[in-house]
mmCIF file as Biopython writes it, N, C-alpha, C and O atoms, coordinates in Angstrom:
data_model
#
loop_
_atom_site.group_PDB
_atom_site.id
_atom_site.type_symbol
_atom_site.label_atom_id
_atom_site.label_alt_id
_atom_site.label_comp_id
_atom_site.label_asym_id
_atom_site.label_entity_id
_atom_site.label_seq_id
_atom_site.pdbx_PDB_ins_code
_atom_site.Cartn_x
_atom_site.Cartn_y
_atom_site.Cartn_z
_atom_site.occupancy
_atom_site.B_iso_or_equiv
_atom_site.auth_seq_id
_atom_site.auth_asym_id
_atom_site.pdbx_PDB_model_num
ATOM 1   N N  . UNK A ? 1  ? 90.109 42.580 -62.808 1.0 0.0 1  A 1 
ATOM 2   C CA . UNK A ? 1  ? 89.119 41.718 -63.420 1.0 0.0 1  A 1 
ATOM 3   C C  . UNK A ? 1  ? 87.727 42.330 -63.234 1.0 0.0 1  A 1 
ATOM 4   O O  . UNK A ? 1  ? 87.466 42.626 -62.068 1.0 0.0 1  A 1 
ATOM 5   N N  . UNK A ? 2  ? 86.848 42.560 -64.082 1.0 0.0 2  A 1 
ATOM 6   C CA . UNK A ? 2  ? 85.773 42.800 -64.349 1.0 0.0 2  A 1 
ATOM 7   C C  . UNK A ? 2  ? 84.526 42.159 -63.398 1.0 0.0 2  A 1 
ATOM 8   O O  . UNK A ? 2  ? 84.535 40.986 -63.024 1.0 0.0 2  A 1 
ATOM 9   N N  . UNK A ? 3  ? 83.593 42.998 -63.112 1.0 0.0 3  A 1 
ATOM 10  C CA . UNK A ? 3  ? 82.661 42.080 -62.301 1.0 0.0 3  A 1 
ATOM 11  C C  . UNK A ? 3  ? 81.302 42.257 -62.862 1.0 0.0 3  A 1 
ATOM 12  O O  . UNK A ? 3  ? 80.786 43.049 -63.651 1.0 0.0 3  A 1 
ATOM 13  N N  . UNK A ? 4  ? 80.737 40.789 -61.871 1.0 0.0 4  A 1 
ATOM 14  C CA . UNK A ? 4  ? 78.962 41.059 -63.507 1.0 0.0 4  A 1 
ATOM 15  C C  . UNK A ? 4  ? 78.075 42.055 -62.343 1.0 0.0 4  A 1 
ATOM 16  O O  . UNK A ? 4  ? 77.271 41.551 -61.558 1.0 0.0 4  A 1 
ATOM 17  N N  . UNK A ? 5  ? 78.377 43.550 -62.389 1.0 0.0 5  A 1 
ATOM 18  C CA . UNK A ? 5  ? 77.598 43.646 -61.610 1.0 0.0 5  A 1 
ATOM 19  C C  . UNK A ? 5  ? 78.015 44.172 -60.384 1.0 0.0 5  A 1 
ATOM 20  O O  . UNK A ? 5  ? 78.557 43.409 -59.584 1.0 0.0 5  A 1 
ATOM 21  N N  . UNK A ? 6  ? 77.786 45.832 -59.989 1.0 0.0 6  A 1 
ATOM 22  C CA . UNK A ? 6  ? 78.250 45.801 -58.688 1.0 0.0 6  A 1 
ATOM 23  C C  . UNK A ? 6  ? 77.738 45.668 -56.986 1.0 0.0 6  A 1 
ATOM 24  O O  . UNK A ? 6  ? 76.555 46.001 -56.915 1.0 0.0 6  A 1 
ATOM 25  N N  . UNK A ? 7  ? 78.207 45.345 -55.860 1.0 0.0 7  A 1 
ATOM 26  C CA . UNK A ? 7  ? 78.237 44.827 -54.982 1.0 0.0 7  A 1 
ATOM 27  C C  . UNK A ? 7  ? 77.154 46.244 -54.268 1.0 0.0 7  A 1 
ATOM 28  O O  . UNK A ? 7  ? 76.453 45.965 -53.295 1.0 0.0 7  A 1 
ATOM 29  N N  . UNK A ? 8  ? 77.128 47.279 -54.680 1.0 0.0 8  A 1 
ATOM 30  C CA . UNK A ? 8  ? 76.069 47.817 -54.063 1.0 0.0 8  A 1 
ATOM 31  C C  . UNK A ? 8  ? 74.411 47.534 -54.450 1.0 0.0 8  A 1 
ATOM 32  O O  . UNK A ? 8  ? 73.387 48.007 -53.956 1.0 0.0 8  A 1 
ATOM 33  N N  . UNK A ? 9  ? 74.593 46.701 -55.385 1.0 0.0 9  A 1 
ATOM 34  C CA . UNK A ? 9  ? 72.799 46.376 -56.130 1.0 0.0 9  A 1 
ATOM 35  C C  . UNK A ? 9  ? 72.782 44.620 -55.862 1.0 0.0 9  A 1 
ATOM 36  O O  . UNK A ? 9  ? 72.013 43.822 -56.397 1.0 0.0 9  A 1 
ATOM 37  N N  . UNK A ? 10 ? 73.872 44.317 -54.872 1.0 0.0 10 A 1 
ATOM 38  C CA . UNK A ? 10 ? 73.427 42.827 -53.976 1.0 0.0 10 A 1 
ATOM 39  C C  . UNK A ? 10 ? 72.145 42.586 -53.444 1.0 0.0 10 A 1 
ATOM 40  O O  . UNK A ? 10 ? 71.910 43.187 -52.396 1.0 0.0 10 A 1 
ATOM 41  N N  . UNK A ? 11 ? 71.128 41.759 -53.957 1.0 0.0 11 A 1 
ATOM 42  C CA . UNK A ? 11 ? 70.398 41.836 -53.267 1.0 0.0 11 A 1 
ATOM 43  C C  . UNK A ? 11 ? 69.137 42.845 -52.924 1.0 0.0 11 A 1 
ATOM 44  O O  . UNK A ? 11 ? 68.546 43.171 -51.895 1.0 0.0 11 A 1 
ATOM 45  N N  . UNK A ? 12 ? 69.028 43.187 -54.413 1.0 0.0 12 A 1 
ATOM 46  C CA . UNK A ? 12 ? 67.855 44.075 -54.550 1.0 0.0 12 A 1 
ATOM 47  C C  . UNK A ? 12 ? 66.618 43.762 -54.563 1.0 0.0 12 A 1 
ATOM 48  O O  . UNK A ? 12 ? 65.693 44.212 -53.887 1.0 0.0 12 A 1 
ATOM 49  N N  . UNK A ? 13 ? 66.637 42.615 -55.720 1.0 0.0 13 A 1 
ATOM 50  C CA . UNK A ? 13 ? 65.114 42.202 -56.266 1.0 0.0 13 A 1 
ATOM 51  C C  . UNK A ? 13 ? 64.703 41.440 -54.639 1.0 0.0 13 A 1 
ATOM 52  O O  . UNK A ? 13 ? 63.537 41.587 -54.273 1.0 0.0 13 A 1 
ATOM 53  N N  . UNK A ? 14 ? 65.481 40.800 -53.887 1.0 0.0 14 A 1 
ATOM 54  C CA . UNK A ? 14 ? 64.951 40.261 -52.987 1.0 0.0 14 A 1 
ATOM 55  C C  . UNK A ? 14 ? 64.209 41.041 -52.215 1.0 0.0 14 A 1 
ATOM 56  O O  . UNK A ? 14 ? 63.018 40.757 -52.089 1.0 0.0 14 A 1 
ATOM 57  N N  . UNK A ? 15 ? 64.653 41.966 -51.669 1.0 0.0 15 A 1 
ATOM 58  C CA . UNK A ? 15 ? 64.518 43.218 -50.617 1.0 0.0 15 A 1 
ATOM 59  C C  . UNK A ? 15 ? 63.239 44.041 -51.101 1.0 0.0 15 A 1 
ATOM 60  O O  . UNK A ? 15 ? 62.567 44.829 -50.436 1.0 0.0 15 A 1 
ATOM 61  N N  . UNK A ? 16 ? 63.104 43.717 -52.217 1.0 0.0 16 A 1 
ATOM 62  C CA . UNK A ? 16 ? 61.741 44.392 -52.923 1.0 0.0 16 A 1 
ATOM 63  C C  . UNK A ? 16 ? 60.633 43.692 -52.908 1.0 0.0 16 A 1 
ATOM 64  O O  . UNK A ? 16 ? 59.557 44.289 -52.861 1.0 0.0 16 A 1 
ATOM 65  N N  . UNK A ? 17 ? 60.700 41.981 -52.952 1.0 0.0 17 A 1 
ATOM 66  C CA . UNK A ? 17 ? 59.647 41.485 -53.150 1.0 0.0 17 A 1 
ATOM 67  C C  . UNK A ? 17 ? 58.522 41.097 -51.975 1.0 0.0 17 A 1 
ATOM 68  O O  . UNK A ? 17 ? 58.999 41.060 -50.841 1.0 0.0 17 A 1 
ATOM 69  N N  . UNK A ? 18 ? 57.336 40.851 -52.068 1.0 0.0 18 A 1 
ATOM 70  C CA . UNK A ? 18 ? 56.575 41.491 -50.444 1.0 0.0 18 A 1 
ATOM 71  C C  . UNK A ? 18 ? 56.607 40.009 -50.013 1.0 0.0 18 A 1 
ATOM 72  O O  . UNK A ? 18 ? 56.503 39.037 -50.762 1.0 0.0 18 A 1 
ATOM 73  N N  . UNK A ? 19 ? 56.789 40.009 -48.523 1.0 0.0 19 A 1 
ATOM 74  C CA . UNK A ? 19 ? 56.648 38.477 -47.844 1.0 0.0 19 A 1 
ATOM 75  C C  . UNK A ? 19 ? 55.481 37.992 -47.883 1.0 0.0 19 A 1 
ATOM 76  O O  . UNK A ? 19 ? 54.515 38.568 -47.383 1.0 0.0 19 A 1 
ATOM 77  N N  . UNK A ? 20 ? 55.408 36.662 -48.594 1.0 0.0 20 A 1 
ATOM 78  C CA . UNK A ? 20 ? 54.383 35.683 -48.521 1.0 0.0 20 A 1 
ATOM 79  C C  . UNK A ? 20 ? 54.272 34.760 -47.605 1.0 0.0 20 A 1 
ATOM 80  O O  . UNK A ? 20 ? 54.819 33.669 -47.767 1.0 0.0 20 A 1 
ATOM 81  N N  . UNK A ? 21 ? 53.596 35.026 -46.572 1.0 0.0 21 A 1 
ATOM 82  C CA . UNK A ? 21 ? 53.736 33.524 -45.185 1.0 0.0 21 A 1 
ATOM 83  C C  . UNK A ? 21 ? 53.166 32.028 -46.010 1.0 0.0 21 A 1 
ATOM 84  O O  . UNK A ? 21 ? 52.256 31.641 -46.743 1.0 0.0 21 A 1 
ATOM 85  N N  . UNK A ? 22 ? 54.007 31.692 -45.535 1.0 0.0 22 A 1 
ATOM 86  C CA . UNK A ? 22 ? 53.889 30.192 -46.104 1.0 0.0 22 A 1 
ATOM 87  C C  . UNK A ? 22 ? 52.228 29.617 -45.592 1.0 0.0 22 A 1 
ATOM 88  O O  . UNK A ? 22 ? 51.573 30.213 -44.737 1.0 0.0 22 A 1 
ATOM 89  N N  . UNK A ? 23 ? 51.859 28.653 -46.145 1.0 0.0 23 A 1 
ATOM 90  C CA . UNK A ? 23 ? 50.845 27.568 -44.919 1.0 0.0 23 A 1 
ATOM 91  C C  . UNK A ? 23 ? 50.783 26.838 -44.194 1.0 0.0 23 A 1 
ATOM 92  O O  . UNK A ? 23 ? 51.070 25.729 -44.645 1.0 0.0 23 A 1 
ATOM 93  N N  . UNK A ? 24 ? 50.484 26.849 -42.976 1.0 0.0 24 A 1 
ATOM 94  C CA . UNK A ? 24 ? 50.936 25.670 -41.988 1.0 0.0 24 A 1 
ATOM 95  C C  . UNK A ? 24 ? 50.847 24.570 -43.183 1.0 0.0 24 A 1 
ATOM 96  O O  . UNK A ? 24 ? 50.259 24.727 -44.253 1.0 0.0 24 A 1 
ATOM 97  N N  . UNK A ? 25 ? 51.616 23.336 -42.724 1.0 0.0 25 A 1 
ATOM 98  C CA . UNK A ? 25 ? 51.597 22.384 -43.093 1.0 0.0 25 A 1 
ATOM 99  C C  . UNK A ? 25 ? 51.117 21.273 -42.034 1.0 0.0 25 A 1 
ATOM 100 O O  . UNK A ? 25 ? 51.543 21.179 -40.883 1.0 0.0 25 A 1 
ATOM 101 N N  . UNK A ? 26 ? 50.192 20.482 -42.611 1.0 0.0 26 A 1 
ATOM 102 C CA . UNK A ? 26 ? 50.342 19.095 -40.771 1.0 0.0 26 A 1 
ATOM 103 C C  . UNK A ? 26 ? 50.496 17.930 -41.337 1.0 0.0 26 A 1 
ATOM 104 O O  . UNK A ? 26 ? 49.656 17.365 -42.038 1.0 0.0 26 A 1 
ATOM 105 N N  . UNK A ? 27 ? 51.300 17.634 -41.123 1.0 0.0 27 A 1 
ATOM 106 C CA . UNK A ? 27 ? 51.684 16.251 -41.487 1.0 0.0 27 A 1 
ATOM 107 C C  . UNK A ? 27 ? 50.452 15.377 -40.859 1.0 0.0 27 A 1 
ATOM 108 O O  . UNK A ? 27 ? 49.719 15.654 -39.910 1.0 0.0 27 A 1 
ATOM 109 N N  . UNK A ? 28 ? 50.480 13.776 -42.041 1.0 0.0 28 A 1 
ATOM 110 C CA . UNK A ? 28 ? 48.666 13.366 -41.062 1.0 0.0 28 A 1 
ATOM 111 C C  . UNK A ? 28 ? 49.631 12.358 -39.488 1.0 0.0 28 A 1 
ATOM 112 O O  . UNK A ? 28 ? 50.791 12.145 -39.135 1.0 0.0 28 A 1 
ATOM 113 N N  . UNK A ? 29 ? 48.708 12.143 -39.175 1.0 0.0 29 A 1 
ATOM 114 C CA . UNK A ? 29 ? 48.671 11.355 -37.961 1.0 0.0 29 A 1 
ATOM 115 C C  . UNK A ? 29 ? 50.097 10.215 -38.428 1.0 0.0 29 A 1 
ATOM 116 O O  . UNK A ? 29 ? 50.210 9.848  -39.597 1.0 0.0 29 A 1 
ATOM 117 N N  . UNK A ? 30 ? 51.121 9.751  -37.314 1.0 0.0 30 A 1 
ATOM 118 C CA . UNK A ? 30 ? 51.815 8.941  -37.604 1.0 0.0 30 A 1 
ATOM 119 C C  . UNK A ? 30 ? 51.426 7.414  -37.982 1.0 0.0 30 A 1 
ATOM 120 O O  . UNK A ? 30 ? 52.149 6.733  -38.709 1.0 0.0 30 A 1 
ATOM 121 N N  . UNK A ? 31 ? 50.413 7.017  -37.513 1.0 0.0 31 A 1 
ATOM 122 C CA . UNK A ? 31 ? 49.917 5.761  -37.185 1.0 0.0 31 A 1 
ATOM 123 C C  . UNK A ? 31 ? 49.309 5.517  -39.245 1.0 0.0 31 A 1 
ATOM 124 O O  . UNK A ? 31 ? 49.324 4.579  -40.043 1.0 0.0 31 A 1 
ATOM 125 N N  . UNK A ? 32 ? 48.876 6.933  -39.277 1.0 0.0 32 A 1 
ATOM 126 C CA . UNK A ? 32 ? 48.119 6.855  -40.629 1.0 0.0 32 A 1 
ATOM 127 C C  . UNK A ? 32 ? 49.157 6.948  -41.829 1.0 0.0 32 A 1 
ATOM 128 O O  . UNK A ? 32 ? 48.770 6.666  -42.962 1.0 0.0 32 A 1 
ATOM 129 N N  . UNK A ? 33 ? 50.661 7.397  -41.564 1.0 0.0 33 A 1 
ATOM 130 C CA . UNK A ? 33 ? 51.943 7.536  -42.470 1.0 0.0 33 A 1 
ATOM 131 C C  . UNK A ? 33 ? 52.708 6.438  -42.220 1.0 0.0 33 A 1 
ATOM 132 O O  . UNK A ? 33 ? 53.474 5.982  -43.069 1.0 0.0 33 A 1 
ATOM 133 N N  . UNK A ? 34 ? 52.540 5.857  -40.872 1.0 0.0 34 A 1 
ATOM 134 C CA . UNK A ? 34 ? 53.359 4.332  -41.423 1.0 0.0 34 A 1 
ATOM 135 C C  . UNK A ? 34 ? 52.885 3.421  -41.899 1.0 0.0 34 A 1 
ATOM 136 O O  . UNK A ? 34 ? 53.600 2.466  -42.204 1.0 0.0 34 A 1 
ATOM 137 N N  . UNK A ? 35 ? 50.868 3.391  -42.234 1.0 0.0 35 A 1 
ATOM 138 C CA . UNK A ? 35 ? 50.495 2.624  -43.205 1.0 0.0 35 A 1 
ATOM 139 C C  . UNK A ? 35 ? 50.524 2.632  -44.336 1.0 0.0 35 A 1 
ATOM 140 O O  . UNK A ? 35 ? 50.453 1.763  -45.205 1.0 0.0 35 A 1 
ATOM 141 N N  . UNK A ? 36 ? 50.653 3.838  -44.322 1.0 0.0 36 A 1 
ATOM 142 C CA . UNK A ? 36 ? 50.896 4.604  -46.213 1.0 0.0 36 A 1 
ATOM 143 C C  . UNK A ? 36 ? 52.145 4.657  -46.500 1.0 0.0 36 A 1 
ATOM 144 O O  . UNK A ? 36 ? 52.434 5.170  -47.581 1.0 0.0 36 A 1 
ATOM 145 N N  . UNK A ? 37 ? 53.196 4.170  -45.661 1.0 0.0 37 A 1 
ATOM 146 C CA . UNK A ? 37 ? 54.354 4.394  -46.167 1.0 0.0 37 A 1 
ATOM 147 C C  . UNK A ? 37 ? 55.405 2.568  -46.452 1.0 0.0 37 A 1 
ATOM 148 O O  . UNK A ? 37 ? 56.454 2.231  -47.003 1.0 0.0 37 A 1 
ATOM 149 N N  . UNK A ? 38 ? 53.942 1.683  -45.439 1.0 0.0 38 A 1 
ATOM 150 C CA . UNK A ? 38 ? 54.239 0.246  -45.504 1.0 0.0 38 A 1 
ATOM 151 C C  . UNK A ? 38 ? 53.437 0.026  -47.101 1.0 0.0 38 A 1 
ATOM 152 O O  . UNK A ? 38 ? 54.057 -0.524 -48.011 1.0 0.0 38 A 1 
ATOM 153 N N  . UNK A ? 39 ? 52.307 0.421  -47.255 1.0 0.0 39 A 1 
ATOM 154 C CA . UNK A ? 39 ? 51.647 0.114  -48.494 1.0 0.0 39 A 1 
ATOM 155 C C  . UNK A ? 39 ? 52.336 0.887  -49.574 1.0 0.0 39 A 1 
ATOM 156 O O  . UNK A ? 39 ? 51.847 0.485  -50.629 1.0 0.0 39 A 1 
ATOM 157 N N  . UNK A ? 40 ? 53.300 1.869  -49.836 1.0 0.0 40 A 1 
ATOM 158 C CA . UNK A ? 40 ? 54.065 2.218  -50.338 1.0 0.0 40 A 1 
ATOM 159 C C  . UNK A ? 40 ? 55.126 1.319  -51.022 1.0 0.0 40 A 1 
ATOM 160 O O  . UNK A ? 40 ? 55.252 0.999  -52.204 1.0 0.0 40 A 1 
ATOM 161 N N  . UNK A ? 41 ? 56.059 0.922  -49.605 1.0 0.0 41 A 1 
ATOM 162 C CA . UNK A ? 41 ? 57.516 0.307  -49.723 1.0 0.0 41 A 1 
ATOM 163 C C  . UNK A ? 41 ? 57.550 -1.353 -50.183 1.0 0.0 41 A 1 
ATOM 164 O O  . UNK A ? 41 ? 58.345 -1.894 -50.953 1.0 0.0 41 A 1 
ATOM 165 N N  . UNK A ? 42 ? 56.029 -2.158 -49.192 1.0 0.0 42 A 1 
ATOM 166 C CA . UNK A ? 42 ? 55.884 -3.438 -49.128 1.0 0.0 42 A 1 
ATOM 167 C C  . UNK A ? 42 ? 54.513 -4.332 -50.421 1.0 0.0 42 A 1 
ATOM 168 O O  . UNK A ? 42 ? 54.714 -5.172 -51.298 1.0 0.0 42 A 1 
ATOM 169 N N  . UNK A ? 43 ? 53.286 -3.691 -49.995 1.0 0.0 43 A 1 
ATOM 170 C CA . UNK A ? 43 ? 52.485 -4.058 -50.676 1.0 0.0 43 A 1 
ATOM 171 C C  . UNK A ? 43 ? 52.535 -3.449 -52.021 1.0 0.0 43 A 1 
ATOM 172 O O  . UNK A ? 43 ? 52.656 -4.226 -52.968 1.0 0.0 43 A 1 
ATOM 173 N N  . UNK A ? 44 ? 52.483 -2.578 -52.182 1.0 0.0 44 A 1 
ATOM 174 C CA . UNK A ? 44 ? 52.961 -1.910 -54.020 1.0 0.0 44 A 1 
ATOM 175 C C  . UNK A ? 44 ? 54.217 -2.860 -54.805 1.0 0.0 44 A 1 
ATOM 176 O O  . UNK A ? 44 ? 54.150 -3.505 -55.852 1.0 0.0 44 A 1 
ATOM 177 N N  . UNK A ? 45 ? 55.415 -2.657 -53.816 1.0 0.0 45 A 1 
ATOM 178 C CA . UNK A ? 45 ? 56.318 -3.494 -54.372 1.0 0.0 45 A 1 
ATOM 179 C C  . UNK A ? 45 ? 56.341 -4.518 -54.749 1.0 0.0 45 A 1 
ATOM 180 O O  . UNK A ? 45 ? 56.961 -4.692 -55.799 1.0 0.0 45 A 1 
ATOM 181 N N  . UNK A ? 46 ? 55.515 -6.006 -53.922 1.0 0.0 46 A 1 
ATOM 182 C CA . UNK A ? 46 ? 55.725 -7.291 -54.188 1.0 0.0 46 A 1 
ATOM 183 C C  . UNK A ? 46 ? 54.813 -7.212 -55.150 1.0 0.0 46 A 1 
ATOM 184 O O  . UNK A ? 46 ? 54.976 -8.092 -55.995 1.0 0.0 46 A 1 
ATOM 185 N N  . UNK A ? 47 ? 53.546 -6.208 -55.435 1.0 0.0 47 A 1 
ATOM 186 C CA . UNK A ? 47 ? 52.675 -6.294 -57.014 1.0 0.0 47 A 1 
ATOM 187 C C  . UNK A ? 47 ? 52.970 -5.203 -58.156 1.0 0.0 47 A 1 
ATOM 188 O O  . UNK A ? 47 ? 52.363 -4.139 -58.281 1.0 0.0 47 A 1 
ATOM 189 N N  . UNK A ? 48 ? 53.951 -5.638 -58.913 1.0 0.0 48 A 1 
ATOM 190 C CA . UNK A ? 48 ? 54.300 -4.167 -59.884 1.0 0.0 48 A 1 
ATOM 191 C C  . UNK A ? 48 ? 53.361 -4.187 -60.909 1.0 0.0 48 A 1 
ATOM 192 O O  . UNK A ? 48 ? 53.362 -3.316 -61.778 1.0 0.0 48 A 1 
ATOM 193 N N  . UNK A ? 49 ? 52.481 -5.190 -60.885 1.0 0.0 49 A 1 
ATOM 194 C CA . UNK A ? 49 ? 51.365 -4.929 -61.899 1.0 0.0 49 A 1 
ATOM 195 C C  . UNK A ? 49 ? 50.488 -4.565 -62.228 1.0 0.0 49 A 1 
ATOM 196 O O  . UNK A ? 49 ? 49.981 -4.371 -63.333 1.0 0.0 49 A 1 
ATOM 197 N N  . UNK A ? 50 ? 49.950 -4.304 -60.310 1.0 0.0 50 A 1 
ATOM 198 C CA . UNK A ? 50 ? 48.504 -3.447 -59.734 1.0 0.0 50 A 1 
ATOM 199 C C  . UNK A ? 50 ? 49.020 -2.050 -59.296 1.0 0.0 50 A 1 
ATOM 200 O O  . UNK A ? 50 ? 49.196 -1.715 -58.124 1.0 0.0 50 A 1 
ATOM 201 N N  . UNK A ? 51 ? 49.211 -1.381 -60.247 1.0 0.0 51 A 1 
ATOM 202 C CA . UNK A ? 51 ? 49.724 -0.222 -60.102 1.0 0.0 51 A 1 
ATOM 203 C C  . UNK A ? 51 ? 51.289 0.327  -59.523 1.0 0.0 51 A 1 
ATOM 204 O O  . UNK A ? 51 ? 51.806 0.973  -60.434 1.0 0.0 51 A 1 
ATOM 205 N N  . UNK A ? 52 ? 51.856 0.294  -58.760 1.0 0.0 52 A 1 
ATOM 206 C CA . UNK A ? 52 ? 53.408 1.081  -58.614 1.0 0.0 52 A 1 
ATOM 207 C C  . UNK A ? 52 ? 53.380 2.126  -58.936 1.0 0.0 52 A 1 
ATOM 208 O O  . UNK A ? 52 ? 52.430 2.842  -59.252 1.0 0.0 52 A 1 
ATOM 209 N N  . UNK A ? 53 ? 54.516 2.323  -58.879 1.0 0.0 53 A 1 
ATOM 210 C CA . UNK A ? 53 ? 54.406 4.190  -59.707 1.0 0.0 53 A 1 
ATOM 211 C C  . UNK A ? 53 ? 54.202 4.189  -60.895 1.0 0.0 53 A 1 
ATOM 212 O O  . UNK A ? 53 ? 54.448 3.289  -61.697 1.0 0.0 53 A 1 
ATOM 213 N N  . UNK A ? 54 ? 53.658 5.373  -61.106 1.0 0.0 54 A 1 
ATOM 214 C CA . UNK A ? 54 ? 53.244 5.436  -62.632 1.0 0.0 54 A 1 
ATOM 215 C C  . UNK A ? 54 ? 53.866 6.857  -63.204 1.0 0.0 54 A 1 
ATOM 216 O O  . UNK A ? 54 ? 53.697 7.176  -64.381 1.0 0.0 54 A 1 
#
């Protein structure tokens, strides 16, 4: 059976391309994500008329 492609060119384009370091990421303060995540789940929800997702 035929293959797409042989097993010595596995993994080329990767091996070529130059490493980009990511950016730290910081998540905000917890105290400040469980208000944003209560005004999210609770207060948005019981008003779907003052915005929700859009």
């Amino acid at each position: 059976m035929p293959t797409h492609g042989s097993l010595t060119k596995a993994g080329k384009v990767r091996s070529q391309t130059p490493k980009i370091e990511g950016r730290p990421r910081r998540s905000p303060i917890p105290r400040r994500r469980n208000w944003a995540n209560y005004q999210k789940r609770f207060l948005m929800a019981a008003q779907p008329e003052r915005g929700g997702r859009r």
